[in-house]
C-alpha positions as CSV (number, residue, x, y, z in Angstrom):
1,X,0.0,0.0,0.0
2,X,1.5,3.4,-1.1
3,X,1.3,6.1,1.6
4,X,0.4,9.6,0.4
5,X,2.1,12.7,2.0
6,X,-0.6,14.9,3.4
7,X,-0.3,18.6,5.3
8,X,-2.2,19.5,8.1
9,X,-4.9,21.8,8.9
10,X,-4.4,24.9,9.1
11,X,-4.1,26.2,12.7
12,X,-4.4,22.4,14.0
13,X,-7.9,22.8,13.4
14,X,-8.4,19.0,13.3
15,X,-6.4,16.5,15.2
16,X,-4.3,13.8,13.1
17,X,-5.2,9.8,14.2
18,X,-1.2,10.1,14.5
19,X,-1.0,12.7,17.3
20,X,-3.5,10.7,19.5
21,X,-2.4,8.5,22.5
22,X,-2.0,4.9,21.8
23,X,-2.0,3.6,18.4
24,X,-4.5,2.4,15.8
25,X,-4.2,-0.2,13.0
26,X,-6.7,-2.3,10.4
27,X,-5.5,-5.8,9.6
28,X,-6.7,-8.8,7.7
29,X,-6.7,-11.9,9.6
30,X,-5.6,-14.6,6.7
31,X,-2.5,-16.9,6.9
32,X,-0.6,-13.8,7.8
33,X,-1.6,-10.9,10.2
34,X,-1.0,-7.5,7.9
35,X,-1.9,-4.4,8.1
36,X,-4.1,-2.6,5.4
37,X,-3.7,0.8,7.1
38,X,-0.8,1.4,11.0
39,X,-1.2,4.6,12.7
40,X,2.4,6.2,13.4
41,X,0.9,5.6,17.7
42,X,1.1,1.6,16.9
43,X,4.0,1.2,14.8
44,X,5.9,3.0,17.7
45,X,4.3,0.7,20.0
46,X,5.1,-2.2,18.0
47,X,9.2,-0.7,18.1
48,X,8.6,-0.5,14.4
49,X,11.8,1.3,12.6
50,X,11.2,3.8,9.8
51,X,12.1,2.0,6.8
52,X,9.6,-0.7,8.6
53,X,6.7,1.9,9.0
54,X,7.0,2.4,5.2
55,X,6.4,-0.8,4.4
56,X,4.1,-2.3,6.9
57,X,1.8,-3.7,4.8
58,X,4.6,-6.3,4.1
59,X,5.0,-7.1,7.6
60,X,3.3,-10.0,9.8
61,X,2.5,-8.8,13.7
62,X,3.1,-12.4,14.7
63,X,6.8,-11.8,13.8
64,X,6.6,-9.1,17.0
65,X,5.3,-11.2,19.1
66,X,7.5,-12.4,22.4
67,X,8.3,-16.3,21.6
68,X,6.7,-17.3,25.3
69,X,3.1,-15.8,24.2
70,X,3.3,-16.2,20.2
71,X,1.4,-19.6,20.5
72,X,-1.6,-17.9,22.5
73,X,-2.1,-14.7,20.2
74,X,-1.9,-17.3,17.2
75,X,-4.3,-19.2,18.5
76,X,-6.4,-16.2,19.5
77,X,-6.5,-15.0,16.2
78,X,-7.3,-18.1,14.4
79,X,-10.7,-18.3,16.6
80,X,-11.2,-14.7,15.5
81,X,-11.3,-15.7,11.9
82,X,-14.5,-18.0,12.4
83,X,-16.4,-16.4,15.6
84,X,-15.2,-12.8,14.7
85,X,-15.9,-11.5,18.4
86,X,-14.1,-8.8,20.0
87,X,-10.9,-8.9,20.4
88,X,-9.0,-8.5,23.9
89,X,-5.6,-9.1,23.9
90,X,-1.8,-8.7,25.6
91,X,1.3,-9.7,24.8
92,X,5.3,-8.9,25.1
93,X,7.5,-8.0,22.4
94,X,10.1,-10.3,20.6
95,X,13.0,-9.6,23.1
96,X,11.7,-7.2,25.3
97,X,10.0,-9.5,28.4
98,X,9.2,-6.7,30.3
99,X,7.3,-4.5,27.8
100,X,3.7,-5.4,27.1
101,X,1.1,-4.0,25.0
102,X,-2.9,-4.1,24.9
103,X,-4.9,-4.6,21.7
104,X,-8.4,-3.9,21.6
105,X,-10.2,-5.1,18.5
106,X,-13.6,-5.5,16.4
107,X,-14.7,-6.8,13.2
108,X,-15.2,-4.7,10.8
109,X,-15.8,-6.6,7.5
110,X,-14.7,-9.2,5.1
111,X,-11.7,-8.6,2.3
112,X,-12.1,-11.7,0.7
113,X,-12.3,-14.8,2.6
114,X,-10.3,-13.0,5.1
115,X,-12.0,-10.8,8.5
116,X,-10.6,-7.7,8.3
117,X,-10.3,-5.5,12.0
118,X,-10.0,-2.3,13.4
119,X,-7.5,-2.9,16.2
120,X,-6.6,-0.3,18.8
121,X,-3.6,-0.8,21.1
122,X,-1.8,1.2,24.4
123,X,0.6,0.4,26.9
124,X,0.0,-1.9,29.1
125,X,3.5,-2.7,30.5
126,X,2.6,-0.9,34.3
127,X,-0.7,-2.5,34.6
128,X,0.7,-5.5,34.2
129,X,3.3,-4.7,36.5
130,X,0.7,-4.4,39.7
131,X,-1.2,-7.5,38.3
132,X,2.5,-9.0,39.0
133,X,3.1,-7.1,42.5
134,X,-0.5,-8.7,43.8
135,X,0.1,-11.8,43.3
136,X,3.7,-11.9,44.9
137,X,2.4,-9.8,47.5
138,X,-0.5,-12.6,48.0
139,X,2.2,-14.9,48.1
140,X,4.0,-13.6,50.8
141,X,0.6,-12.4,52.9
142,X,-0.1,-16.4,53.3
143,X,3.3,-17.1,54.0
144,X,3.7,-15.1,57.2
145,X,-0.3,-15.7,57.8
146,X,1.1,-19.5,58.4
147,X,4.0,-19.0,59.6
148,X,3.7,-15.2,62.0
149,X,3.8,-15.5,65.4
150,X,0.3,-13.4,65.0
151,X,-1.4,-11.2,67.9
152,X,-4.2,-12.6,69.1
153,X,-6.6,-12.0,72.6
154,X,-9.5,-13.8,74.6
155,X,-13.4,-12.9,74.4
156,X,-15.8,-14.2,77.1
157,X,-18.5,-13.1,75.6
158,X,-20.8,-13.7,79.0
159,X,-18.9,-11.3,81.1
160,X,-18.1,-8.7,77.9
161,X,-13.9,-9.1,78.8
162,X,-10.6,-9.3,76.8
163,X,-7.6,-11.0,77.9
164,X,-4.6,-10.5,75.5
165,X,-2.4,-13.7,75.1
166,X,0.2,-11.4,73.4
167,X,2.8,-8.9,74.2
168,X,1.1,-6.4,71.4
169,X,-1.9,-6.2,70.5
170,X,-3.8,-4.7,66.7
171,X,-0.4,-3.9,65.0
172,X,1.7,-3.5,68.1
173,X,-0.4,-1.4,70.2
174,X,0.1,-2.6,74.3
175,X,-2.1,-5.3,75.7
176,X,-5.7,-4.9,76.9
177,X,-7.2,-6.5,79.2
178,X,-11.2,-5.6,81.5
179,X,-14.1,-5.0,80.5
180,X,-16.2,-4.1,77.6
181,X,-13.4,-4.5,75.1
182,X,-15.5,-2.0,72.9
183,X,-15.1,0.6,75.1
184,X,-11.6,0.1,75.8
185,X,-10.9,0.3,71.4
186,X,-13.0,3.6,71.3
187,X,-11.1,5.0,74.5
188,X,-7.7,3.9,73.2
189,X,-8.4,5.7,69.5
190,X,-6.8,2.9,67.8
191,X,-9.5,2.5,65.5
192,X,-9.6,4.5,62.2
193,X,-13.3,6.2,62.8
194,X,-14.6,5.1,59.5
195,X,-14.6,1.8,60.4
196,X,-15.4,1.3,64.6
197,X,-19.0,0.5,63.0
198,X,-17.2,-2.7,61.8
199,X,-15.8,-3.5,65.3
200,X,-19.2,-2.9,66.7
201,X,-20.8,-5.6,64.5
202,X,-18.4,-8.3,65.3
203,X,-18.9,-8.2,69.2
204,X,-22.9,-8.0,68.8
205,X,-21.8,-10.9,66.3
206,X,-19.9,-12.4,69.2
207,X,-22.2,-11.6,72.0
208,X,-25.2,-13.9,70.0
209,X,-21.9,-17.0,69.5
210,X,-21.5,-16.2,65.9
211,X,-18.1,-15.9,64.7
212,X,-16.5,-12.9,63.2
213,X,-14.2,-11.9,60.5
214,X,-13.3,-8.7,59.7
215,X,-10.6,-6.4,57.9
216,X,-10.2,-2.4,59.3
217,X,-7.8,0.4,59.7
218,X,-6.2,0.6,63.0
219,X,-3.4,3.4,64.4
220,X,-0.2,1.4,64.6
221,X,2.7,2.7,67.7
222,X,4.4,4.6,65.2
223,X,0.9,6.5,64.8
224,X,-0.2,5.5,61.0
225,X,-2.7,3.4,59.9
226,X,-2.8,-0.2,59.0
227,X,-5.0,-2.8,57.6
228,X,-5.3,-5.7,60.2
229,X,-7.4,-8.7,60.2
230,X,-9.6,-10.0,62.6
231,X,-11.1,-13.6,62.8
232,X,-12.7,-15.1,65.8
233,X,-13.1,-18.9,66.3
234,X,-14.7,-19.9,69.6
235,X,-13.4,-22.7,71.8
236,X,-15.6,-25.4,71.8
237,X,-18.1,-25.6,74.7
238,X,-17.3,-22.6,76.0
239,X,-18.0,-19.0,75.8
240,X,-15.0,-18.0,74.9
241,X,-13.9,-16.6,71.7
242,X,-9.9,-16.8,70.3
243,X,-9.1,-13.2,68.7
244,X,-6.5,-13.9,66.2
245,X,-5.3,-10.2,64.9
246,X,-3.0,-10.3,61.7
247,X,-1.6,-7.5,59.5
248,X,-3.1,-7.7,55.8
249,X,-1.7,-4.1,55.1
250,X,0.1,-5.2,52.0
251,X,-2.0,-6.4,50.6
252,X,-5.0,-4.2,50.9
253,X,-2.9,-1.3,50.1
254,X,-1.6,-3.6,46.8
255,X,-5.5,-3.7,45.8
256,X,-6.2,-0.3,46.3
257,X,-3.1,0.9,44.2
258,X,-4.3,-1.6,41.3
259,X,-8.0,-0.1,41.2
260,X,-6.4,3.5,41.4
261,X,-6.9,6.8,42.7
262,X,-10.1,7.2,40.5
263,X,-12.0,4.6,42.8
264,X,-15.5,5.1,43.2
265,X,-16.3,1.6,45.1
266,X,-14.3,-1.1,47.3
267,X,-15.3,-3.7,49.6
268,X,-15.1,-6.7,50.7
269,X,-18.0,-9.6,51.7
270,X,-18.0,-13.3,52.7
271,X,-19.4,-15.1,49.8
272,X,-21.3,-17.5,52.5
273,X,-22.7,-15.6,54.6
274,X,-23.1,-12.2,52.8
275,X,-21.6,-10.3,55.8
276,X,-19.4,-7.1,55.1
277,X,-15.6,-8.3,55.4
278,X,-14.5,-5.0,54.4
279,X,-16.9,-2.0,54.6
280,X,-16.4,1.6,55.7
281,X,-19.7,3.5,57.3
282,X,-20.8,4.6,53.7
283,X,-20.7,1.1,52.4
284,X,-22.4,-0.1,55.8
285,X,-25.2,2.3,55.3
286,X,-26.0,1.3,52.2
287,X,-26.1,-2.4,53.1
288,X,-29.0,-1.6,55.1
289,X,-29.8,-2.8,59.1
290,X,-29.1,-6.6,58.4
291,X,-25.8,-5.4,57.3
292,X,-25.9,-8.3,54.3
293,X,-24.1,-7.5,50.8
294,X,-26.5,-10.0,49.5
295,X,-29.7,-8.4,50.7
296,X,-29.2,-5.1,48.4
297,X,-26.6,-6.6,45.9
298,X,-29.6,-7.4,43.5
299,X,-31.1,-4.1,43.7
300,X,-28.5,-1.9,43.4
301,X,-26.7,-3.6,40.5
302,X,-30.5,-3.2,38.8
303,X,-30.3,0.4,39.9
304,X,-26.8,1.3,38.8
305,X,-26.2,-0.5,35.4
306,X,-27.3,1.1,32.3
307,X,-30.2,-1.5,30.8
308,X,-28.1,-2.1,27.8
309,X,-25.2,-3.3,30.1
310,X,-27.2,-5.7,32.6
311,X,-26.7,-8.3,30.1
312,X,-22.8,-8.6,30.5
313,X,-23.8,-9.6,34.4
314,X,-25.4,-12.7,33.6
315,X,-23.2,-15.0,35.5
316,X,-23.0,-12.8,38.6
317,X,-26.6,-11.3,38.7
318,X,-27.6,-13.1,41.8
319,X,-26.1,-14.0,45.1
320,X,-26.5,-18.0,44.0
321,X,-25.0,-16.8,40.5
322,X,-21.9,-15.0,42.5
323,X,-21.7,-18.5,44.7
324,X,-21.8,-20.9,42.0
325,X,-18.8,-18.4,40.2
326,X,-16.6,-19.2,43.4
327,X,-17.4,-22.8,43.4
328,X,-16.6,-22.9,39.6
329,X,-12.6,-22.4,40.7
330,X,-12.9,-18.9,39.2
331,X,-10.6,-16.4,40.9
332,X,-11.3,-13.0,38.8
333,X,-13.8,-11.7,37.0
334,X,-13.6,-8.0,35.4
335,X,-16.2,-5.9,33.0
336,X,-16.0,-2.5,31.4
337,X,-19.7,-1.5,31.5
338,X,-21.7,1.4,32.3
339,X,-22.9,2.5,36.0
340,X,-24.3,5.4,37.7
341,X,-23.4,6.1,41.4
342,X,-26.9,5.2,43.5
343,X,-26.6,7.9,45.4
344,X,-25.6,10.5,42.4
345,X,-28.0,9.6,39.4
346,X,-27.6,12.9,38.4
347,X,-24.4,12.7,37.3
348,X,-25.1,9.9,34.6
349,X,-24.1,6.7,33.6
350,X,-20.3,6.8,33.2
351,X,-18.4,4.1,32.0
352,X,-16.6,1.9,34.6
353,X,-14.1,-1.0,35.6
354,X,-16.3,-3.8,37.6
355,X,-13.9,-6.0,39.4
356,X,-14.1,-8.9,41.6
357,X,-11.5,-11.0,43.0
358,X,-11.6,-14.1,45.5
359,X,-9.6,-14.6,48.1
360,X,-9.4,-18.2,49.7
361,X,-7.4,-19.0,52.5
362,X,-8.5,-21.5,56.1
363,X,-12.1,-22.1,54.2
364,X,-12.9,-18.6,54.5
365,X,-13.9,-17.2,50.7
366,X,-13.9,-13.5,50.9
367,X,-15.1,-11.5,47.8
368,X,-13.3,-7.8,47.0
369,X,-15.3,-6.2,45.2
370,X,-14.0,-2.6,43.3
371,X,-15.5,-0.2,40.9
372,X,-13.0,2.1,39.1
373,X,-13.7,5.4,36.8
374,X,-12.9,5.3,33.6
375,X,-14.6,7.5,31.8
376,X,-12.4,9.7,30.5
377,X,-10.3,6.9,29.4
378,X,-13.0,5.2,27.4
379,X,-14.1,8.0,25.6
380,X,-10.5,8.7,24.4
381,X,-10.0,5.5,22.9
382,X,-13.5,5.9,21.7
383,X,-12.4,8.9,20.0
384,X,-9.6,7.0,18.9
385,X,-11.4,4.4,17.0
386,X,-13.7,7.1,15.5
387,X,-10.8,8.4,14.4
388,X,-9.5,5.7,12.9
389,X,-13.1,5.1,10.7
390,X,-13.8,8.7,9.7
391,X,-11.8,11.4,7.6
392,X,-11.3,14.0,10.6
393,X,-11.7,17.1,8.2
394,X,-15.3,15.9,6.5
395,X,-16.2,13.5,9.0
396,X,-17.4,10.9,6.6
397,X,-16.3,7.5,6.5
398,X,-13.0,5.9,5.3
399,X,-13.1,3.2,2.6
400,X,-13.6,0.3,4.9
401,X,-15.6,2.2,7.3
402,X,-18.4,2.4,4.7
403,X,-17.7,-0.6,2.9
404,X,-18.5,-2.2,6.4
405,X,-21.7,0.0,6.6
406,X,-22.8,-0.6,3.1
407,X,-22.4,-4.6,3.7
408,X,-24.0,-4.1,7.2
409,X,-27.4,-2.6,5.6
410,X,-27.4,-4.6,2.6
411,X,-27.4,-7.5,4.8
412,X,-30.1,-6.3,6.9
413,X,-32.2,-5.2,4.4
414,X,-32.2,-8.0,1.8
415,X,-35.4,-8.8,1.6
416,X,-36.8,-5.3,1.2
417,X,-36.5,-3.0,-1.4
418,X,-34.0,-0.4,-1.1
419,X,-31.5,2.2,-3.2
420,X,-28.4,3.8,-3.2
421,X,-27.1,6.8,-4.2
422,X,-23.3,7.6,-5.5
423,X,-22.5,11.1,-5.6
424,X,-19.4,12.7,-7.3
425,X,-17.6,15.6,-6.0
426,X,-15.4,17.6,-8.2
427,X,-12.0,18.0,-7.4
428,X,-12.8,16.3,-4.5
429,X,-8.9,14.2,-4.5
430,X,-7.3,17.6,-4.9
431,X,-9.0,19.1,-2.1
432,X,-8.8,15.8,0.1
433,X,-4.4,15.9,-1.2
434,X,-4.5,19.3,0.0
435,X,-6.2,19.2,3.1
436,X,-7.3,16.0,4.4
């Protein structure tokens, strides 16, 4: 394919594909993987040379591909060429482990026998670099969960007193030890405010001999905060309950730095019980006076989807749904969709990052559950793709853009009567040379 040379707008009146962030491509899925059109934004991404970016249509992406994930992307791209879904994809470069790129696709027509899609493609090299960090950090967490010497206290739960077996207690504080334990946290400050609610509900758990698990922010000796977590198993035939205490700071912290600063949602539940494992007051107010995740979850994921997106819930829609997921060995599970905030309908339905990830460890299977903003983000690389179909100074579509269309309609309408119109413009390659 010969590459014209084209000037700019004047004044930068209209934004080239090629100064956008990220990089767009069309290729045709046959024995090869070519391009038919490469943005400059994904043959830098791709580490593509000059003399290669000139002749790109000559080039096969598989021959870019890292050798430890070329088997997976051809595979992937085989099953393309007969179920032509979307296409979500990453992979490293050929001798470059540590850089890894995303490629979004869709199917845009046939050239051929051959699918032919618009792909668009961004870094992905620092996500993937948290993905990493939480799952050594997960790692480690068990290991010193086994093997800590972990702080831990008494609870009779008839008299209302703690007896700490340690010499610390909730991330090194001193031992306590009297009466009404609650009292003694509030008096002490050691719990972060936002969460003494969740203390409160595991005594009135323990007080009625149900056991309790919990995770909260508590002011460590050197006066910051740190996750701990809390689990309570009661001696058998007695009232007393065995308060084991261990930090989980890591790895809390670990999951909030993945879902970002532009978190609207995170929490935690136990998938058996529904109980809040996790959960600040706002959370706990919405979760109502039972205080069960599973009581509201149904409601407000009717309330907060968009109707269009309530279909891409299917296999978490209900509380048995969300069970049957965890029994399934399934550890993550993560959907771009469309939400608005249930107490903020005002502000619209804004496209988000849906995320839920299992933790297992002693039988206990607890469900994080985080909802991140990407709004902003999504419309770019919606931009991006619009881009990448339309001519940006007359806003009508490329070639393959409407060749797609022009199939798309005559496929729909082919048992109807129809027509269609050609019109020519005069001069129209001079002006499109000149300016386009």
């Amino acid at each position: 394919m010969e590459e014209e040379a084209r000037k700019a707008p004047e004044q930068g009146a209209f934004l080239s594909i090629n100064n956008l962030p990220g990089g767009v491509g069309v290729y045709e899925l046959g024995d090869s993987i070519r391009a038919t059109y490469l943005g400059r934004g994904l043959a830098k991404l791709l580490r593509y040379s000059s003399k290669d970016y000139h002749t790109y249509s000559e080039l096969d992406l598989l021959d870019s591909i890292h050798e430890q994930d070329l088997k997976q992307v051809r595979s992937t791209f085989v099953r393309l060429r007969r179920n032509h879904r979307e296409l979500d994809l990453e992979f490293r470069l050929k001798g470059d482990e540590d850089h890894w790129i995303r490629i979004l696709g869709r199917f845009a027509r046939f050239h051929g026998q051959f699918p032919v899609y618009y792909l668009v493609a961004s870094e992905a090299t620092e996500a993937r670099q948290s993905s990493l960090l939480l799952e050594q950090q997960n790692a480690r967490w068990q290991f010193a969960f086994s093997h800590s010497t972990l702080e831990m206290w008494e609870f009779h739960s008839k008299q209302n007193t703690v007896h700490t077996l340690s010499r610390t207690i909730l991330s090194g504080n001193p031992p306590m030890h009297g009466e009404n334990p609650l009292d003694l946290l509030e008096k002490s400050g050691i719990i972060h405010p936002s969460y003494l609610a969740t203390v409160k509900d595991d005594f009135a758990l323990l007080v009625q001999g149900l056991e309790a698990d919990s995770i909260f922010l508590v002011r460590s000796m050197d006066q910051s905060y740190r996750w701990v977590r809390s689990s309570y198993t009661f001696i058998k035939g007695t009232d007393v309950a065995l308060g084991i205490f261990s930090d989980v700071h890591d790895e809390i912290e670990t999951r909030l730095q993945m879902v970002g600063k532009h978190r609207s949602f995170f929490s935690a539940f136990h998938i058996e019980t529904g109980r809040p494992a996790l959960a600040n007051e706002r959370v706990r107010l919405m979760l109502g006076p039972n205080g069960s995740f599973y009581d509201v979850y149904e409601k407000i994921l009717f309330h907060s989807l968009h109707p269009d997106c309530r279909k891409q819930f299917s296999s978490i829609s209900t509380a048995q749904h969300l069970k049957e997921l965890v029994s399934s060995g399934k550890k993550e599970l993560t959907i771009e969709t469309r939400m608005q905030h249930p107490s903020h309908a005002e502000q619209g339905y804004r496209y988000v990052r849906f995320s839920l990830s299992i933790s297992s460890f002693g039988g206990t299977s607890i469900a994080y559950i985080a909802v991140q903003d990407i709004h902003e983000r999504k419309q770019s690389e919606m931009e991006l793709l619009k881009r990448a179909q339309r001519d940006p100074l007359s806003q009508l579509f490329n070639r393959l853009s409407m060749e797609e269309l022009i199939t798309r309609h005559l496929e729909e309408e082919k048992d109807k009567g129809g027509a269609f119109f050609l019109i020519d413009i005069d001069l129209f390659k001079q002006i499109n040379d000149t300016y386009g």
